[in-house]
C-alpha positions as CSV (number, residue, x, y, z in Angstrom):
1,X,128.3,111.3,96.2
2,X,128.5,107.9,94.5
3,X,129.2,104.7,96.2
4,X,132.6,104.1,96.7
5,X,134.5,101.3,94.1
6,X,135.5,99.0,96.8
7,X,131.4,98.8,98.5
8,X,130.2,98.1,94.9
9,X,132.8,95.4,94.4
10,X,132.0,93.9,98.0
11,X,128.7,93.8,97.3
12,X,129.1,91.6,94.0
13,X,131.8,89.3,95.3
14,X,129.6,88.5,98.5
15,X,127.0,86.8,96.1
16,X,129.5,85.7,93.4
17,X,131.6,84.1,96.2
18,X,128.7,82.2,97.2
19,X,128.2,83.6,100.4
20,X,124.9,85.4,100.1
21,X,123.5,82.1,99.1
22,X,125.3,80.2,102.2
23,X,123.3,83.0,104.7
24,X,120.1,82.4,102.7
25,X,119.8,79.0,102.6
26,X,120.4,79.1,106.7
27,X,117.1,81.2,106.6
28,X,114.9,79.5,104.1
29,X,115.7,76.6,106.9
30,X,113.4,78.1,109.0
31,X,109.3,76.8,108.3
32,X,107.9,80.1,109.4
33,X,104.4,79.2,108.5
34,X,102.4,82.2,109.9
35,X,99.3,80.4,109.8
36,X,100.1,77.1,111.4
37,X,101.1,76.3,114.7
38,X,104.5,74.7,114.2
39,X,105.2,77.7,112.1
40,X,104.6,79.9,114.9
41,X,107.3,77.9,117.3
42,X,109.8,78.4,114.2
43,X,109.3,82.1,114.2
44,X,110.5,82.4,117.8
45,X,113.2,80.7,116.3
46,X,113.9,83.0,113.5
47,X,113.4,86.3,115.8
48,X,115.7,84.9,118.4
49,X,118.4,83.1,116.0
50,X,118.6,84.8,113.1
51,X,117.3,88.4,113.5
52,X,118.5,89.4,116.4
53,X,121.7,88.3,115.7
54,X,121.9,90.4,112.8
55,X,120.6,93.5,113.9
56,X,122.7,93.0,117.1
57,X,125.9,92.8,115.0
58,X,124.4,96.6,113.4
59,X,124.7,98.2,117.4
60,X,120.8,97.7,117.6
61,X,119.1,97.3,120.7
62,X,116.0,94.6,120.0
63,X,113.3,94.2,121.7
64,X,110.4,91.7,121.2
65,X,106.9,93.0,121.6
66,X,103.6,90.7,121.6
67,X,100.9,91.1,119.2
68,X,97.6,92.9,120.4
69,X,95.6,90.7,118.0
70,X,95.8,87.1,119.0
71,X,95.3,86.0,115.3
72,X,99.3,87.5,115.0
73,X,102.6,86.8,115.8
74,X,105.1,88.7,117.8
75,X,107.1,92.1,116.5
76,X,110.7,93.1,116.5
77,X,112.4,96.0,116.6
78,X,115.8,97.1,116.0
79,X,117.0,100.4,116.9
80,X,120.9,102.2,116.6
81,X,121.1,106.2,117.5
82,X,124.2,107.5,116.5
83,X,123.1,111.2,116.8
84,X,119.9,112.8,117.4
85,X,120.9,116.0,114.4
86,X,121.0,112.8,111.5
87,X,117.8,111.7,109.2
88,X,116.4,108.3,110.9
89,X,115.8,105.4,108.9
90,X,113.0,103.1,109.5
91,X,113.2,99.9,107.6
92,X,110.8,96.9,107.3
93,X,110.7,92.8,106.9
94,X,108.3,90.2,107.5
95,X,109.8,87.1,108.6
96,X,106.8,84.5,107.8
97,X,106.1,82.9,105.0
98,X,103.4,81.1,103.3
99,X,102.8,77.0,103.5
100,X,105.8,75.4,101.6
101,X,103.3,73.3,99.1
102,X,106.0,70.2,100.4
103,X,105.8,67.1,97.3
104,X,104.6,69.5,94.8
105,X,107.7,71.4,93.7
106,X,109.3,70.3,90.6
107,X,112.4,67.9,90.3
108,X,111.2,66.8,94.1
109,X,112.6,70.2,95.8
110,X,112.2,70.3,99.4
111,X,111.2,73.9,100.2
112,X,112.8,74.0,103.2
113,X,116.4,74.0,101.2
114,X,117.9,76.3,98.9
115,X,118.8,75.0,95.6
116,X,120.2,76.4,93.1
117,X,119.9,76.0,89.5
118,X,122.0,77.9,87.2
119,X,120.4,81.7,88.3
120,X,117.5,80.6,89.9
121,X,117.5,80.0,94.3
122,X,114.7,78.0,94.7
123,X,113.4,77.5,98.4
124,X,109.9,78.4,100.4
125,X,111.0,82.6,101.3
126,X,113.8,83.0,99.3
127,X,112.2,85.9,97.3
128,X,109.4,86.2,99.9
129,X,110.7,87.8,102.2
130,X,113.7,86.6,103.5
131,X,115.7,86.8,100.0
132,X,114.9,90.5,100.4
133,X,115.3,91.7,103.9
134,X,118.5,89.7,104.0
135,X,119.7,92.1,101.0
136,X,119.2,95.0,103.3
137,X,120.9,93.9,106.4
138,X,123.6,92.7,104.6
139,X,124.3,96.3,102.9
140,X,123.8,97.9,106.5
141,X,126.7,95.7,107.4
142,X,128.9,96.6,104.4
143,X,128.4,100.0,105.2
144,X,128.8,99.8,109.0
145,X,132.1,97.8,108.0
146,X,133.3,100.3,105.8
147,X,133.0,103.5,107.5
148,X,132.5,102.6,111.3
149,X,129.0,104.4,111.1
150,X,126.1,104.5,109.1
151,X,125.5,108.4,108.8
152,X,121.6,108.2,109.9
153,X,119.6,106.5,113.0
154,X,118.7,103.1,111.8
155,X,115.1,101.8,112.9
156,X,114.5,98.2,111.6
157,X,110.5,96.7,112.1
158,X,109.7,93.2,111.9
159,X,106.2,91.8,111.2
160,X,105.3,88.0,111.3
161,X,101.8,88.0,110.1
162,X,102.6,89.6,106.9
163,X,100.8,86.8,104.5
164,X,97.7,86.3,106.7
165,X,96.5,90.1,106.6
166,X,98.8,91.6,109.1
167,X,96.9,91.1,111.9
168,X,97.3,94.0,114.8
169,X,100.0,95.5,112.9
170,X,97.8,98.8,113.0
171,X,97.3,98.7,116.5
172,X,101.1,98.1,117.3
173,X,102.3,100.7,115.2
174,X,99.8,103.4,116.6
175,X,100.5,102.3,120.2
176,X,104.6,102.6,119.0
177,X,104.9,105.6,117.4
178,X,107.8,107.3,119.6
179,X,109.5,104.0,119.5
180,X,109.1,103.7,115.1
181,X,109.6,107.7,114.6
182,X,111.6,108.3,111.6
183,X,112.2,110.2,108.4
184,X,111.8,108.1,105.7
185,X,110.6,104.3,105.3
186,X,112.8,102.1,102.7
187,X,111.9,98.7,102.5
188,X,112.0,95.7,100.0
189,X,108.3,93.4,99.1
190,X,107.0,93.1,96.2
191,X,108.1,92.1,92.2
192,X,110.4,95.0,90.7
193,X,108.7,95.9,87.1
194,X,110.4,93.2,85.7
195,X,113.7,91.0,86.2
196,X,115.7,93.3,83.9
197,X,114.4,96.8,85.6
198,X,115.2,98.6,88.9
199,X,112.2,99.7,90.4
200,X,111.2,101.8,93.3
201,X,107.5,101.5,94.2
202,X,105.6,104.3,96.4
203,X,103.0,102.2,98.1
204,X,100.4,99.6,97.2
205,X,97.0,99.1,96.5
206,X,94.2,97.6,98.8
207,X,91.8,95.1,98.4
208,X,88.2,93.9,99.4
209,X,86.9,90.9,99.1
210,X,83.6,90.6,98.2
211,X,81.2,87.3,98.6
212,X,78.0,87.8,96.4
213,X,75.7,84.5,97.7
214,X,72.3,83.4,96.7
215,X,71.0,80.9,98.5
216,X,66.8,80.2,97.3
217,X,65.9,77.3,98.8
218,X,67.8,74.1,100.6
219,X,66.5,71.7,98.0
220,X,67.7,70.8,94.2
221,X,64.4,70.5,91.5
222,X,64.4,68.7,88.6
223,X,65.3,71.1,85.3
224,X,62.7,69.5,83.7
225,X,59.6,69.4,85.8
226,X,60.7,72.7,87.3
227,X,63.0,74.8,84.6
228,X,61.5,78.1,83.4
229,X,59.1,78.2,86.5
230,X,61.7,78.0,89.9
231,X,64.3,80.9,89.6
232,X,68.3,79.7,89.2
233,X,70.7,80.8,91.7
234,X,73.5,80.3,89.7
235,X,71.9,81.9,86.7
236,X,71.0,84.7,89.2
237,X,74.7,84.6,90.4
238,X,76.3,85.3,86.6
239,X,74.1,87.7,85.8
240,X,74.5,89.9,89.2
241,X,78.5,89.6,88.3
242,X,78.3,90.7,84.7
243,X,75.9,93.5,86.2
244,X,79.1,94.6,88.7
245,X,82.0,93.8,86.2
246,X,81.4,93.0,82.6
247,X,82.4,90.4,80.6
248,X,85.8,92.2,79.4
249,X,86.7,93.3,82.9
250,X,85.0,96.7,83.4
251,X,83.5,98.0,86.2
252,X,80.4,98.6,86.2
253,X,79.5,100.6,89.7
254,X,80.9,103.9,89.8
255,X,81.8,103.9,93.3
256,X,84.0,101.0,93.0
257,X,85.9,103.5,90.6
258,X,88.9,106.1,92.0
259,X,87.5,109.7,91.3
260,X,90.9,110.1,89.1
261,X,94.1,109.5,87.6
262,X,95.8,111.9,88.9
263,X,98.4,113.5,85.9
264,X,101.7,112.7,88.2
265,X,100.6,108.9,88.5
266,X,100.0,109.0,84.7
267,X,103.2,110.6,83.8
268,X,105.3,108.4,86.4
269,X,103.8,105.2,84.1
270,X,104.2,107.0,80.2
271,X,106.4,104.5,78.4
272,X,106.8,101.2,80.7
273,X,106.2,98.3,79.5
274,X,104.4,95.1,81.2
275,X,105.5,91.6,81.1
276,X,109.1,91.5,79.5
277,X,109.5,88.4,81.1
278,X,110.2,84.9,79.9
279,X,106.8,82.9,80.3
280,X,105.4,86.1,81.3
281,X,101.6,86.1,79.6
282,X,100.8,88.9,77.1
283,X,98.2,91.2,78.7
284,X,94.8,91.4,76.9
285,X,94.3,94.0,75.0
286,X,90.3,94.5,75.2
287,X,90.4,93.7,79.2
288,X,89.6,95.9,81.1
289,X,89.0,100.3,80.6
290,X,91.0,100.1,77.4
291,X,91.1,103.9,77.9
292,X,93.6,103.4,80.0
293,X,96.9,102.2,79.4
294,X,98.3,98.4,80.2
295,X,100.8,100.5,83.0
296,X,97.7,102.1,84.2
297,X,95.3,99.6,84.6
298,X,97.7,97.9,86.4
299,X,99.7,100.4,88.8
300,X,97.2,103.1,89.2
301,X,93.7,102.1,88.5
302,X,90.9,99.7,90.3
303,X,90.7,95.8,89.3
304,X,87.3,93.8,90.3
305,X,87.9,89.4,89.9
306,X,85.9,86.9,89.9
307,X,88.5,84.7,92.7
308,X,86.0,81.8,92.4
309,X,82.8,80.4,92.1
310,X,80.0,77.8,91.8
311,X,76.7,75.9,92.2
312,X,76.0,72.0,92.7
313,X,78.9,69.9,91.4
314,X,81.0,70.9,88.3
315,X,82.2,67.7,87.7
316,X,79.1,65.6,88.2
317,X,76.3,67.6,87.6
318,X,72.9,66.8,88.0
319,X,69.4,67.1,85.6
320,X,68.6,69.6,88.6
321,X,68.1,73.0,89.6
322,X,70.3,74.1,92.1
323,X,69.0,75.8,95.7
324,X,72.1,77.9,96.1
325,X,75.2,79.9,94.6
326,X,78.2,81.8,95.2
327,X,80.9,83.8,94.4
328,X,84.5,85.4,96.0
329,X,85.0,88.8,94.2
330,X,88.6,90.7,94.7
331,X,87.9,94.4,94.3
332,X,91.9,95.8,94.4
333,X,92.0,99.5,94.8
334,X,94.0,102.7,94.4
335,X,94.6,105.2,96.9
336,X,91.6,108.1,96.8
337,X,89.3,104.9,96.4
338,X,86.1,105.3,99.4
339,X,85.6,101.6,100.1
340,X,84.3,102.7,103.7
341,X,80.6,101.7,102.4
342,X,81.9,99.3,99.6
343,X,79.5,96.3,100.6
344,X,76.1,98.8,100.7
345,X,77.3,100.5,97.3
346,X,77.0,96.8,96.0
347,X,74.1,95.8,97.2
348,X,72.0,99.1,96.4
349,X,73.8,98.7,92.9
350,X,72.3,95.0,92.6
351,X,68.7,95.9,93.7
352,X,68.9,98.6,91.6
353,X,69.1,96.5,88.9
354,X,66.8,93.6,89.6
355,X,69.6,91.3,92.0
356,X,68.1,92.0,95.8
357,X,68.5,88.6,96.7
358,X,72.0,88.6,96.6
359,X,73.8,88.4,99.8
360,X,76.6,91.0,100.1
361,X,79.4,91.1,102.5
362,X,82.3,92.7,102.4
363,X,85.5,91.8,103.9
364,X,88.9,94.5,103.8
365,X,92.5,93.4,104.0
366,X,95.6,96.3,103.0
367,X,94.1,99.3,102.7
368,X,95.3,101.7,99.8
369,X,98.3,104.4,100.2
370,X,100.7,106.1,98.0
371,X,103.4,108.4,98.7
372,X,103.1,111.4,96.0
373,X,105.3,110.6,92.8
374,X,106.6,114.4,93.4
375,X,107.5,113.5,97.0
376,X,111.3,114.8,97.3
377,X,112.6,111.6,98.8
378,X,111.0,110.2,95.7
379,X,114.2,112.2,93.2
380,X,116.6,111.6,95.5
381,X,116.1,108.1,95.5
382,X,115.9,107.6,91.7
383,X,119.0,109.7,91.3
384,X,121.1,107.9,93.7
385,X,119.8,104.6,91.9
386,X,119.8,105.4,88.2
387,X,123.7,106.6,88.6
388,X,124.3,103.3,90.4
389,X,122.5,101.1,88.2
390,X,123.4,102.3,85.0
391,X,120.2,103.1,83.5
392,X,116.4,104.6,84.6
393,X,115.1,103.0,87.6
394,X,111.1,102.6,87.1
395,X,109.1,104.6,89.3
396,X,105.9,103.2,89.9
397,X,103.2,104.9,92.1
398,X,102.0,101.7,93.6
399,X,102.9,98.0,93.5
400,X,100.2,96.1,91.9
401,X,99.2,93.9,95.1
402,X,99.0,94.5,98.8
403,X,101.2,95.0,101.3
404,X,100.4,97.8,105.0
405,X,102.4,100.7,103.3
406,X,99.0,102.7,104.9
407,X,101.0,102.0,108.4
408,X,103.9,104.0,107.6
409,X,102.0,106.9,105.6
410,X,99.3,107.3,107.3
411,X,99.6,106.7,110.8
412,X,103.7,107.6,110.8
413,X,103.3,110.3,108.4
414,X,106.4,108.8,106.5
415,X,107.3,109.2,102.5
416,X,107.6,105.5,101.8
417,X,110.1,104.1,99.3
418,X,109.7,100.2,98.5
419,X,112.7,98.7,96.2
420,X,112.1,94.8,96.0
421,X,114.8,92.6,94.8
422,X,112.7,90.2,93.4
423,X,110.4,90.0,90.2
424,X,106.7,89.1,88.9
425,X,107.9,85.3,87.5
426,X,109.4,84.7,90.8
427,X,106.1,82.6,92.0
428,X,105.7,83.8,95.7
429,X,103.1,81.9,97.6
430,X,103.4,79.2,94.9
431,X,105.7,75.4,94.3
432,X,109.3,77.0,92.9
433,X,109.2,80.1,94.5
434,X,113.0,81.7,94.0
435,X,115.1,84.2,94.1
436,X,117.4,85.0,90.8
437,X,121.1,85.5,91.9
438,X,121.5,88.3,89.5
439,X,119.2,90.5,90.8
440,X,120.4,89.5,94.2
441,X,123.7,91.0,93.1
442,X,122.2,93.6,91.9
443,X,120.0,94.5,94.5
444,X,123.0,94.5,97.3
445,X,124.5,96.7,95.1
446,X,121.5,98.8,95.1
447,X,120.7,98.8,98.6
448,X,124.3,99.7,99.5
449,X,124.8,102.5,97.3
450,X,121.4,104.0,98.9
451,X,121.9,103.4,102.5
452,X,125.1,105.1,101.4
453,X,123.9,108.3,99.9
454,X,121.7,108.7,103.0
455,X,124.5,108.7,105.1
456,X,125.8,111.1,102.9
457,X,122.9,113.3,103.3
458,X,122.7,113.2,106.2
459,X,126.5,114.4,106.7
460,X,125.8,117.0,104.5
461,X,122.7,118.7,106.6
């Protein structure tokens, strides 16, 4: 059944009105720093101002749970029951953010205030996340508005440790599983494909991070009395990278390699196109497995960067031969990856080719999950959206970056389906991170019209 006229018109007018932007800018207020301690005091804050609130005006009952990882913040859930015979909806939001980068945003913004400028809402959060989980409850309260009932169970999960790692959101989840049971996970992270496209994504790649260090000796020789004779760490260090990822971006190890592409991942990516954006960079062409497509290599294929690295001082170097190099390595992985022995796969890979004294260790953050592209939830969705939208709503098997969709599938058993209201230029974690109003628009309008359809279903079985 298609959204009704007068939800679709609501939705619009609450961000053309000016509205939307009022509510957002009362949450960009909030410095919820995840890793700092004053952060930590404004989270309270959020939970208990701002969150509760909202889901409390929804007929939730919250409740506020501690973290069994001291390294994370506290958890909130929201949950309505309106009868046990509808489809429950879990939904999800993190509520920190990362460190505003205060003085270095352009045209002296303060992060901590929205601005706008012509399309673009710049403030710290305001497309990561708070831009986007605002979109949702705001379409949960439209349709609770409307119709006096949503048509499902509404579970709503708050994290605030999302952008340090998650910590103990495993353990919290697995200990809460009666409490988070559902149907179906929709939730909004991430970049759509780009500003102009809809996009549902399925679930996320993981990474590793990998430090490759050779440390020789705790002294610096002289290049001259001792070149040729004393081996070179960082000469060592280059050539145990280009022996683990080439110099045009392929991977060298096979384990570090998914065993496939499966044919429903590489149908689900035929045709779409990468960096349509304005100031967007134009991918390379000869980087990476050029067998591949650019969608591909992207969405549904593994990635190994060189994040940083160095020996002795780059800027005022020395006539000497350094004692010790290093490098931070990002391996970013696709679901069906083994990365359970990633840091022994290196290191045997490095001996066996002349590089045991490198140092390998190996340190995991997301871990990689996908629900399957033929996934019934998966149609629905894109029907309900595509009608909406007015055009074909991307489907991508996973986002390109991390986020713990493995929580949901794999210890909740749930089809996951991720629509972000935000997009790749947006410059998350970055000075001038915003939110563009007209995808705001149209992501309420989005949101709406599939909370809507749920209810739908969910009348219907």
């Amino acid at each position: 059944m298609a959204v009704p006229a007068e939800l679709v018109s609501k939705a619009r007018e609450h961000v053309d009105s000016g509205a939307f932007f009022a509510e957002l800018a009362e949450l960009v207020r909030y410095p919820t720093v995840s890793d700092h301690p004053d952060g930590r005091v404004a989270i309270k804050a959020y939970l208990d101002d701002v969150l509760t609130p909202a889901l409390t005006a929804l007929g939730c009952s919250v409740t506020t749970h501690p973290n069994p990882d001291p390294a994370g913040g506290p958890f909130l859930i929201g949950t309505r029951t309106e009868s046990p015979e509808l489809p429950t909806l879990l939904c999800y939001g993190h509520a920190d953010v990362v460190d505003g980068h205060e003085g270095r945003w352009s045209e002296g913004r303060d992060p901590r205030t929205l601005t706008a400028d012509g399309e673009r809402w710049y403030g710290r959060g305001a497309a990561d996340n708070k831009g986007q989980h605002l979109i949702n409850l705001t379409a949960l309260r439209f349709l609770l508005a409307e119709q006096g009932s949503l048509g499902f169970n509404l579970k709503f999960l708050f994290e605030t440790g999302e952008e340090i790692g998650s910590p103990g959101l495993d353990e919290f989840v697995a200990a809460h599983r009666d409490a988070l049971r559902a149907d179906l996970l929709i939730a909004s992270d991430g970049p759509r494909l780009d500003a102009a496209t809809p996009t549902v994504f399925l679930g996320a790649r993981g990474s590793v991070h990998l430090t490759l260090d050779v440390d020789l000796r705790p002294d610096a020789y002289h290049s001259g009395n001792w070149g040729g004779v004393l081996r070179n760490p960082a000469t060592t260090l280059a050539g145990a990278i280009a022996c683990l990822v080439d110099g045009h971006g392929r991977i060298q190890v096979p384990g570090l390699l998914p065993p496939e592409l499966p044919e429903s991942v590489r149908e689900a990516l035929a045709g779409l196109e990468i960096a349509n954006g304005p100031g967007d960079p134009a991918p390379d062409d000869c980087w990476g497995d050029t067998r591949l497509t650019v969608a591909e290599r992207l969405y549904g294929w593994n990635t190994l960067e060189v994040l940083a690295l160095g020996a002795a001082d780059i800027d005022r170097p020395v006539n000497a031969i350094p004692g010790r190099a290093r490098a931070m390595l990002q391996l970013r992985y696709v679901a069906g990856t083994d990365v359970g022995a990633v840091a022994d796969e290196v290191t045997k890979h490095l001996a066996a080719h002349g590089f045991s004294m490198v140092d390998v260790t190996a340190e995991g953050s997301f871990r990689a999950s996908r629900t399957p592209v033929d996934d019934p939830w998966v149609g629905w969705a894109k029907g309900v959206l595509d009608e909406v939208s007015g055009r074909p709503v991307a489907i991508l098997p996973s986002f390109g970056g991390g986020l713990p969709n493995h929580v949901f599938t794999d210890l909740l058993g749930l089809p996951t389906l991720w629509v972000p209201h935000s997009y790749p230029g947006c410059l998350q974690h970055a000075p001038d991170e915003h939110l563009l109003a007209g995808i705001a628009r149209e992501g309420l309008v989005l949101a709406t019209a599939l909370f809507h359809a749920l209810g739908r279903r969910g009348n219907e079985d």
